[in-house]
C-alpha positions as a printed Julia matrix, in Angstrom:
90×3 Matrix{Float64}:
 69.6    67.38  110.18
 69.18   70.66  110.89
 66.06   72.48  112.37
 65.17   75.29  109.44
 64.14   78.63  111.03
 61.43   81.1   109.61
 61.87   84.3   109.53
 59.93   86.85  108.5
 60.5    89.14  105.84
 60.09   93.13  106.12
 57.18   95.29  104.73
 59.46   96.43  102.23
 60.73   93.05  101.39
 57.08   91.92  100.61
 56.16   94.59   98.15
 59.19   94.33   96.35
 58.73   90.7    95.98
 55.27   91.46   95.09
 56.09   93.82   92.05
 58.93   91.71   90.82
 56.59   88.78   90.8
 54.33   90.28   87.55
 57.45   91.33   85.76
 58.86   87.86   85.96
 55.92   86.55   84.54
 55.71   89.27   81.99
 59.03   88.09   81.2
 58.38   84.43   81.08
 55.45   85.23   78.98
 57.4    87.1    76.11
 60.01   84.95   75.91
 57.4    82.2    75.61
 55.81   83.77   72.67
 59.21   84.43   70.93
 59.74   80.9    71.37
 56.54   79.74   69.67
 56.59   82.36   66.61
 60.19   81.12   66.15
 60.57   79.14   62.46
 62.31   76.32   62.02
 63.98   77.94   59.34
 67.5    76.6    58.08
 69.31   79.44   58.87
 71.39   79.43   62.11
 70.25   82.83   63.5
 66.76   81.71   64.2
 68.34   78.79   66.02
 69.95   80.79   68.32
 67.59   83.61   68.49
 65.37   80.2    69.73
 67.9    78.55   72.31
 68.1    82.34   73.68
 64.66   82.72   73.88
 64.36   79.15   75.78
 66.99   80.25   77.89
 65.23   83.6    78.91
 62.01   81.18   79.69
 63.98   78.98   81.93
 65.4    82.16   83.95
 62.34   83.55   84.13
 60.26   80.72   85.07
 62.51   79.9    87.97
 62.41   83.64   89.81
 58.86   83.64   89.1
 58.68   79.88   91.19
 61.22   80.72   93.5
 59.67   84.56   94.17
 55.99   82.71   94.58
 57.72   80.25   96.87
 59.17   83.09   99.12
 56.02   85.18   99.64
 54.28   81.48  100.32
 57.13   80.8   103.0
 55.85   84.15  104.32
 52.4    83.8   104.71
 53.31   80.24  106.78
 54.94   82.32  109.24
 52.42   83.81  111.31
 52.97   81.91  114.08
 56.95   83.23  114.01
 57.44   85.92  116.83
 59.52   88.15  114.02
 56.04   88.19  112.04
 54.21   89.32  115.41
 56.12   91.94  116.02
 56.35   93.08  111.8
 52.28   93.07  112.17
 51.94   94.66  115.43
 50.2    97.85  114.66
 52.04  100.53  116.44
């Protein structure tokens, strides 16, 4: 198997993911309430308007894990010589 090697992400990198992280959830959030006001009405539009809405929550939900899984990833890496030298204050 291979070894898996950290490395650490930029400054810039780590805002980014940062800011991005509250919109996801923003987004997971909205499409989650669109999916709970949703009737189950007969006709087909509010079916799909639903299926979109559950799609949008599955998108979302998964940037939002896999952003909070990347900036965890990061903090782990302290010990990574690519982190030293991102935190070295010049």
């Amino acid at each position: 198997m291979a070894s898996k090697r950290h490395v650490a992400l930029a400054p810039r990198a780590l805002r980014q993911l940062r800011r991005v992280r509250s919109v996801y959830l923003v987004g997971a959030l909205l499409s989650l309430l669109v999916l709970l006001t949703q009737g189950d009405g007969p006709e087909a539009a509010e079916g799909r308007h639903a299926a979109i809405a559950g799609v949008l929550l599955a998108v979302f939900a998964a940037l939002f894990t896999v952003t909070l899984v990347q900036l965890r990833r990061h903090g782990r890496t302290v010990h990574c010589g690519t982190a030293r030298k991102l935190a070295r204050p010049s």
